[in-house]
C-alpha positions in Angstrom: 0.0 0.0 0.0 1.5 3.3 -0.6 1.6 6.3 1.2 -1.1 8.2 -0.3 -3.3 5.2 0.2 -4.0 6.0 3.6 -6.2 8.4 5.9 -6.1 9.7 9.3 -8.4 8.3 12.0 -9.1 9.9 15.0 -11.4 8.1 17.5 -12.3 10.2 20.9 -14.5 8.6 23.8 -15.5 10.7 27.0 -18.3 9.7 29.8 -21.0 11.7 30.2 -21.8 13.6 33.7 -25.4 12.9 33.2 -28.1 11.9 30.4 -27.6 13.9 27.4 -31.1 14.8 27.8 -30.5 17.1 31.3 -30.6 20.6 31.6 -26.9 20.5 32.3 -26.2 19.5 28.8 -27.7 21.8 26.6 -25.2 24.0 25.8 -23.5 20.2 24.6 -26.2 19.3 22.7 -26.9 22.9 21.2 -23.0 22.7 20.1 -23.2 19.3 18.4 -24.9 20.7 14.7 -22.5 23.5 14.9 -19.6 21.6 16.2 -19.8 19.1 13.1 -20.7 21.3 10.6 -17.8 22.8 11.1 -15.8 20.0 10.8 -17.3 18.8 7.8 -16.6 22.1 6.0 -12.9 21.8 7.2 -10.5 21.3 4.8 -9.1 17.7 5.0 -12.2 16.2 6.5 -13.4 13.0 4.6 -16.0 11.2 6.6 -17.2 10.5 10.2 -19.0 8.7 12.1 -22.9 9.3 12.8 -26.3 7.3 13.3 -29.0 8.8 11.7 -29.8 10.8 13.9 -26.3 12.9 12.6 -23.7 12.5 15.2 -22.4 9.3 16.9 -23.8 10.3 20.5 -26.0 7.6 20.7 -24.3 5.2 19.4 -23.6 2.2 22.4 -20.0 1.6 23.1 -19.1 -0.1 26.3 -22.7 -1.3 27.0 -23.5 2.1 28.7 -25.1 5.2 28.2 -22.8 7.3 29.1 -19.5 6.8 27.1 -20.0 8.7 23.8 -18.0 8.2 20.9 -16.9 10.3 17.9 -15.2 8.8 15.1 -13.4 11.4 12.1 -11.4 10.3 9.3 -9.1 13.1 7.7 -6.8 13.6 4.7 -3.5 13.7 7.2 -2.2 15.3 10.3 -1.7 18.5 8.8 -5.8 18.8 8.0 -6.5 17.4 11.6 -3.9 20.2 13.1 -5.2 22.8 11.1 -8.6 22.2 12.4 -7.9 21.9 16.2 -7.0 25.2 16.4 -10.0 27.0 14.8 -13.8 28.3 15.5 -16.3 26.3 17.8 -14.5 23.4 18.2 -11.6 25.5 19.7 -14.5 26.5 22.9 -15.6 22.6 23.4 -12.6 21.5 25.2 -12.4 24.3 27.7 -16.0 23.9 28.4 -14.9 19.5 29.4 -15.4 19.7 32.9 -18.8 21.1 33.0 -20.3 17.9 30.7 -17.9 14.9 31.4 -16.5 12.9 33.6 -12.7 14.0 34.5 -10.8 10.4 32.6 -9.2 7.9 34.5 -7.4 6.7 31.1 -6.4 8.2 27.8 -9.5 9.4 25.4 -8.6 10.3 22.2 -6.8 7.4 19.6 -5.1 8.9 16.5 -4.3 5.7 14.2 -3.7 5.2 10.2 -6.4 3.5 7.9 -6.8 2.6 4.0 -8.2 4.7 2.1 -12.2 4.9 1.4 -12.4 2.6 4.6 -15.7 3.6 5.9 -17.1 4.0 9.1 -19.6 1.7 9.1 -17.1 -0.7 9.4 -16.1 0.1 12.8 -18.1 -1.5 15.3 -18.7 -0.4 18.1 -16.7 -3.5 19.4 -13.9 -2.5 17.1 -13.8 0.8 18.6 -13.7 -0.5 22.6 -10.4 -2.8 20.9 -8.9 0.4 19.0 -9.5 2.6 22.5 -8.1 -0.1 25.2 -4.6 -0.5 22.8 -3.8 2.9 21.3 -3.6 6.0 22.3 -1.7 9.5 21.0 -1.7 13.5 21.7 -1.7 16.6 19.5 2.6 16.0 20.2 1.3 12.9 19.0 0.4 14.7 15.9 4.0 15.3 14.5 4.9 11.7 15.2 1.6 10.6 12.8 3.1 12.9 10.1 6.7 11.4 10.6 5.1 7.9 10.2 3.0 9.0 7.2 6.4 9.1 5.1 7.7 5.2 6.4 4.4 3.6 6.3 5.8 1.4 3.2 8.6 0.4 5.3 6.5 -0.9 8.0 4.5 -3.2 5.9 1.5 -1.5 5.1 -1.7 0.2 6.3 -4.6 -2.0 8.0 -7.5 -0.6 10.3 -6.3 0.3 13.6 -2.6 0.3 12.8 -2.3 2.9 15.3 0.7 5.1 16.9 0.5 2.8 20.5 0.8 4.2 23.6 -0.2 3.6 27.4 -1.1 7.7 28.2 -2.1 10.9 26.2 1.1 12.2 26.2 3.5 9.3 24.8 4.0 7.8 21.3 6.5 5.0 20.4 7.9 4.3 17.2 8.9 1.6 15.5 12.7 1.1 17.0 15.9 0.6 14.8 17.7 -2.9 14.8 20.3 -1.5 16.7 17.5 -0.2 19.9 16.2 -3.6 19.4 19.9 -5.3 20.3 20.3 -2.9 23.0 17.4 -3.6 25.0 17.1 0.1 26.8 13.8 0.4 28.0 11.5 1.9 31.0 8.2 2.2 31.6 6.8 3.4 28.1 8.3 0.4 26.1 11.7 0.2 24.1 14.1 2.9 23.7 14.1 5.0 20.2 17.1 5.1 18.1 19.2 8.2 20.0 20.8 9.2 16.0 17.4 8.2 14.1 15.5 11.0 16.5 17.9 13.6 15.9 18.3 12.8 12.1 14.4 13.1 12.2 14.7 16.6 14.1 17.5 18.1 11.9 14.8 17.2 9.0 11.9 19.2 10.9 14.5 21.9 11.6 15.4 22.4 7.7 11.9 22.6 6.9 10.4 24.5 9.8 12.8 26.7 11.3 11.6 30.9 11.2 13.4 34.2 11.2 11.3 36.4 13.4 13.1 39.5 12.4 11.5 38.8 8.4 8.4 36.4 9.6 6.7 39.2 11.7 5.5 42.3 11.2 7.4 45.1 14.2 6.2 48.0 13.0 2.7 47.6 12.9 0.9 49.6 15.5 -1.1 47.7 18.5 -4.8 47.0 17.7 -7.2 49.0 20.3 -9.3 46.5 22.2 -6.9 43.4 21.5 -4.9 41.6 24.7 -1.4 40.8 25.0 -2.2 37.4 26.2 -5.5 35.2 26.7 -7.7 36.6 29.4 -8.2 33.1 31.0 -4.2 33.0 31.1 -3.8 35.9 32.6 -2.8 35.4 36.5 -5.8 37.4 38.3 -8.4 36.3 36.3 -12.1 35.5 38.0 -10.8 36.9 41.0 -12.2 40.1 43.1 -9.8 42.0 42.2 -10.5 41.3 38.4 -13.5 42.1 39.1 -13.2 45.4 39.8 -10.5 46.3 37.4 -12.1 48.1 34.1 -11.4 46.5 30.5 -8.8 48.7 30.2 -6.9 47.9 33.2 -7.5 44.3 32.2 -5.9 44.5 28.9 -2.9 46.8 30.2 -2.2 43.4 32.6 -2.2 41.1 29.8 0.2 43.2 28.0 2.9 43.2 31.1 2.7 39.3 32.1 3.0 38.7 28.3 6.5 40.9 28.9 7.3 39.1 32.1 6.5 35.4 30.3 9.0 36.6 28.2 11.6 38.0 30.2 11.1 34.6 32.0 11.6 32.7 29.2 14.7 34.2 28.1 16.1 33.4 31.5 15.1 29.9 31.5 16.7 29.7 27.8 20.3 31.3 29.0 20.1 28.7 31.2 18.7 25.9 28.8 21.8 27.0 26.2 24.3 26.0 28.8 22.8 22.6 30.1 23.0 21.8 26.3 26.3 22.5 25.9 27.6 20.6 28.8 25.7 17.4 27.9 27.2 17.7 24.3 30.7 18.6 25.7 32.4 15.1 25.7 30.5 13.6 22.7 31.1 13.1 19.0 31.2 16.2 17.2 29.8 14.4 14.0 27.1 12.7 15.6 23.3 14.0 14.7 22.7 14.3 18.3 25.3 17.0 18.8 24.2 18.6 15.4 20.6 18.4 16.9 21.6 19.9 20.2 23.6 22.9 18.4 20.5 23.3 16.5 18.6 23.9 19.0 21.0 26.3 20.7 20.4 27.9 17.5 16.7 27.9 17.6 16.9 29.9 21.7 19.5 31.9 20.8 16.9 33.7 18.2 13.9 33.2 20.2 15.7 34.8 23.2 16.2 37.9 20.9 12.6 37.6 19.6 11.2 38.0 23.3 13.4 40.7 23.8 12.5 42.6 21.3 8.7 42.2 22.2 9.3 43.4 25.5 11.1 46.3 23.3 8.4 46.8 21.3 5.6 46.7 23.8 7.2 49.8 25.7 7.0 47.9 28.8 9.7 47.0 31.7 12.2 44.2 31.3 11.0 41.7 34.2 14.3 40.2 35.7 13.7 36.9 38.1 14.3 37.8 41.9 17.9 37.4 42.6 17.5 35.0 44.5 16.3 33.1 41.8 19.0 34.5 39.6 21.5 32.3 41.9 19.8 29.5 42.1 19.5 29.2 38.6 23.6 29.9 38.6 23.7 27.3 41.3 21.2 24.8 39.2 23.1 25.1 36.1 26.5 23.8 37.7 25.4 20.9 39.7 22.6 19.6 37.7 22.9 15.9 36.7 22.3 15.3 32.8 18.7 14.2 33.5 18.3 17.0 35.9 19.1 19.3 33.0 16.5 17.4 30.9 14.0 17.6 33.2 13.9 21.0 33.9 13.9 21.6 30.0 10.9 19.9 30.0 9.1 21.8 33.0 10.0 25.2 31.4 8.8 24.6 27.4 6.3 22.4 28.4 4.0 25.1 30.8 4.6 27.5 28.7 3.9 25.5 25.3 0.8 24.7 26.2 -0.5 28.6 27.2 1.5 29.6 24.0 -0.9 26.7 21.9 -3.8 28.7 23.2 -2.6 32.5 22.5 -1.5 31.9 18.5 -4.6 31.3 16.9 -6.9 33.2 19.2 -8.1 36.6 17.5 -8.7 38.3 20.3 -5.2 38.6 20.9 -3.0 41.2 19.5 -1.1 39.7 15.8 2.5 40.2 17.0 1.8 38.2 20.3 0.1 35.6 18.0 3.2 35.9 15.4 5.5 34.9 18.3 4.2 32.3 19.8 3.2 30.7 16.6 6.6 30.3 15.8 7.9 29.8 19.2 5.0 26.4 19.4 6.5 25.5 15.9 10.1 25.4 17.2 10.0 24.1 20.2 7.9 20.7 20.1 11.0 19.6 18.7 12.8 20.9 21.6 10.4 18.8 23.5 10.6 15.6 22.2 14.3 15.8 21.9 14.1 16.8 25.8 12.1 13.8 26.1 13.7 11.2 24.4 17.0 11.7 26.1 15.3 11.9 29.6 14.1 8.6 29.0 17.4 7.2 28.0 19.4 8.9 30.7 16.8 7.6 33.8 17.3 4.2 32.3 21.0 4.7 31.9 22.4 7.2 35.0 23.4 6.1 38.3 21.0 5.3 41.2 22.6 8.3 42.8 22.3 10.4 39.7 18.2 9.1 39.5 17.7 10.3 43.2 19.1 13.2 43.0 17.1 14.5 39.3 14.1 13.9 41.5 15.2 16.0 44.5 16.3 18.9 42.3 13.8 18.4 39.9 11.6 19.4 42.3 13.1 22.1 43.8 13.1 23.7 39.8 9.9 23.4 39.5 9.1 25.1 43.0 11.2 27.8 42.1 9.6 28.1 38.6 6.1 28.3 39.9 7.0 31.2 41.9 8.7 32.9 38.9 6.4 32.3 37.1 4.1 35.4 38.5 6.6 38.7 38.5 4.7 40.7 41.4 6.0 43.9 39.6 3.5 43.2 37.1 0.6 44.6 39.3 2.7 47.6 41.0 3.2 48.6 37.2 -0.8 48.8 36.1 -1.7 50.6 39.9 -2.8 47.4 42.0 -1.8 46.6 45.2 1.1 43.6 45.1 0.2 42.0 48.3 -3.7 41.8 47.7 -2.9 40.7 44.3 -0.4 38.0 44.9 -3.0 36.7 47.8 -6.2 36.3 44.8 -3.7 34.8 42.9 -2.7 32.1 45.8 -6.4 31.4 46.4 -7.8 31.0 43.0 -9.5 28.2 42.1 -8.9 29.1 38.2 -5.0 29.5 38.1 -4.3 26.5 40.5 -6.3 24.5 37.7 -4.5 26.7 35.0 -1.0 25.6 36.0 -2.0 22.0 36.6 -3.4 21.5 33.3 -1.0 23.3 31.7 1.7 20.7 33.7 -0.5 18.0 33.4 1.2 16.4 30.3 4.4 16.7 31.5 4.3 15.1 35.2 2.1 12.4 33.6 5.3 11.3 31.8 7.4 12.4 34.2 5.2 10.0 36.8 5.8 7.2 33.9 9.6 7.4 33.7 9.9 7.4 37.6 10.8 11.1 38.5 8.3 12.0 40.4 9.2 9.3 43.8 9.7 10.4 47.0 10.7 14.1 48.5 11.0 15.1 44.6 7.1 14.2 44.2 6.3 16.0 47.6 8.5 19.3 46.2 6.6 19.1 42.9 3.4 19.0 44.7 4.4 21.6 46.9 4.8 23.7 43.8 0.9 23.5 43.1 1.9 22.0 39.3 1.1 18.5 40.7 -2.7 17.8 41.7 
């Protein structure tokens, strides 16, 4: 079968918090006709599934009336990305909590399928298989699109040959010959290939790499009315004080934690540039793993001047961390272990990935913040699963000693980032009072579940890979980024 005799399939199951005919589902309901009408006039769409009734919500799947199930089948990831990211079905996910149940297990399978295969042939039996044994993640996404080109080399397309996983957030690959032999593996399964990643990455880099200086547009004025970040994302959001503050004072909030964001995240980056140098230090300079890693020093060096010169551009203050931070980053930098490093990669892309996946395409958000951030998300998932792969080899591979003490640290990083990630001189600069404002902050409901969800990927796989054990899990829950 060849490549371009193959579709995407994307199956999604979530359990109802009551009958679909209750009062507290309307808005659901009302959505649905919408919802799918949308999708079907979405570029890439090609079929889904539905009774006759027009949607699959009454169709049985675990002999219950409460798991629902929707079925689409698209051209290819780029169709299914594209969509994500655009009009009502954008709303539906932040409105989950109100209609279903909060998942014990993945809920969303991503999986390649002939062509013209049609939905009628998945049963609802089929679909309880496909569910238990595959699962994948919008990172799972890019792997999809990697797999779309070596489909032929794996022997073909059937129904349900999926990207298999045990969580949301982690996607194995078919391993090299040489993995195979080696026999690394943890929690998740066997090791990938460390050379046939980073070949994969310096790929993705060649195609998708950006020069924000010609990619964005610096001298076009602010739009009037437009934020500098999401509202939801901004820190005292559905609190009193919010409340009280006019639209205006709103906005000019949203424009000064989208400068502190980014004065945080060139900080984080310095430090980022020199854990990658010290883990490439005494390794083959030929190797596509070092040529990945300088790459990506590459990649932070120009978004580090990109956020500067948004801060620049916005008129507002540079936001330095606290100096105490400032030396215990200096201090964190030195003695980190190699895992440690890889870690806290993760912790400080991954937060901040997932806000930044939520600013670019909103339109209520002002077009250079979008611009940035759209090319920031672009860059750094393969940050990410670089970060990844290598954390998995190196808890596999380091020391007992060297395990313990990436948990401990680990952390104590993530502590420390949780607290930076709020500059208190944020609300001195639009006329609030710090104190009061850093106290809403502490005791709302809205950014505790903010941070956790935007952490929740990452300490799921962290939890996987066994770094969160012991005083390091008590530290990272201490932080508030672990529920």
């Amino acid at each position: 079968m060849t490549d371009a005799a193959c579709e995407l399939a994307q199956v999604d199951i979530a359990r109802l918090n009551a009958p679909l005919d209750s009062p507290r589902l309307k808005d659901f309901v009302d959505a649905l006709d919408p919802v799918n009408a949308s999708a079907d006039a979405a570029d890439g769409f090609v079929r889904r599934l539905r009774s006759e009734g027009g949607d699959a919500t009454d169709i049985p799947v675990f002999g219950d009336a409460r798991p629902i199930v929707d079925l689409t089948v698209r051209r290819d990831a780029d169709a299914l990305t594209a969509f994500m990211y655009q009009g009502r079905h954008r709303e539906m996910p932040a409105r989950r909590r109100e209609w279903f149940e909060k998942p014990a297990e993945a809920v969303t399978t991503l999986g390649w399928v002939p062509e013209g295969l049609g939905c009628s042939v998945w049963t609802p039996e089929h679909l309880s298989l496909l569910y238990s044994q595959s699962t994948s993640s919008a990172q799972g996404i890019d792997e999809l699109a990697d797999r779309q080109s070596h489909k032929t080399e794996q022997g073909g397309v059937t129904a349900g040959n999926t990207i298999r996983s045990t969580r949301w957030d982690t996607v194995m690959t078919t391993l090299t010959e040489a993995d195979a032999l080696e026999g690394l593996r943890d929690a998740l399964g066997l090791l990938k290939d460390r050379e046939q990643v980073a070949e994969r990455l310096l790929d993705s880099s060649a195609k998708h790499s950006f020069d924000p200086d010609k990619e964005l547009d610096w001298d076009a004025p602010f739009e009037d009315g437009k934020w500098f970040w999401p509202p939801e994302l901004v820190s005292l959001y559905d609190t009193p004080m919010w409340q009280r503050m006019s639209e205006e004072q709103r906005i000019l909030l949203s424009q000064h934690e989208a400068a502190a964001l980014a004065s945080l995240g060139i900080w984080f980056e310095l430090i980022l540039m020199q854990l990658l140098v010290r883990h490439i230090y005494d390794k083959s300079a030929t190797s596509a793993h070092v040529r990945y890693a300088l790459t990506e020093i590459e990649d932070e060096c120009r978004h580090s001047k990109m956020f500067a010169r948004l801060i620049s551009r916005g008129g507002t203050p540079w936001y330095p961390v606290s100096p105490v931070h400032q030396h215990l980053g200096r201090l964190f930098k030195t003695i980190s272990t190699t895992p440690g490093s890889f870690t806290a990669t993760l912790l400080g892309e991954e937060v901040l990935d997932w806000m930044q996946r939520l600013t670019f395409p909103d339109e209520r958000v002002q077009p250079l913040i979008r611009g940035v951030t759209r090319i920031h998300v672009v860059e750094e998932a393969r940050h990410v699963r670089y970060a990844r792969e290598e954390l998995r080899r190196q808890m596999v591979t380091a020391p007992k000693w060297s395990q313990e003490f990436t948990r401990v640290t680990s952390g104590e990083f993530a502590r420390v980032f949780s607290i930076a990630f709020i500059n208190p001189e944020v609300y001195t600069n639009v006329g609030l009072d710090k104190r009061e404002a850093l106290a809403q902050v502490k005791a709302s409901g809205h950014r505790k579940e903010i941070m956790q969800t935007g952490a929740k990927r990452l300490t799921d796989f962290l939890d996987d890979i066994g770094v969160l054990r012991g005083v390091g899990r008590k530290l990272w829950r201490s932080s508030g980024l672990l529920a």
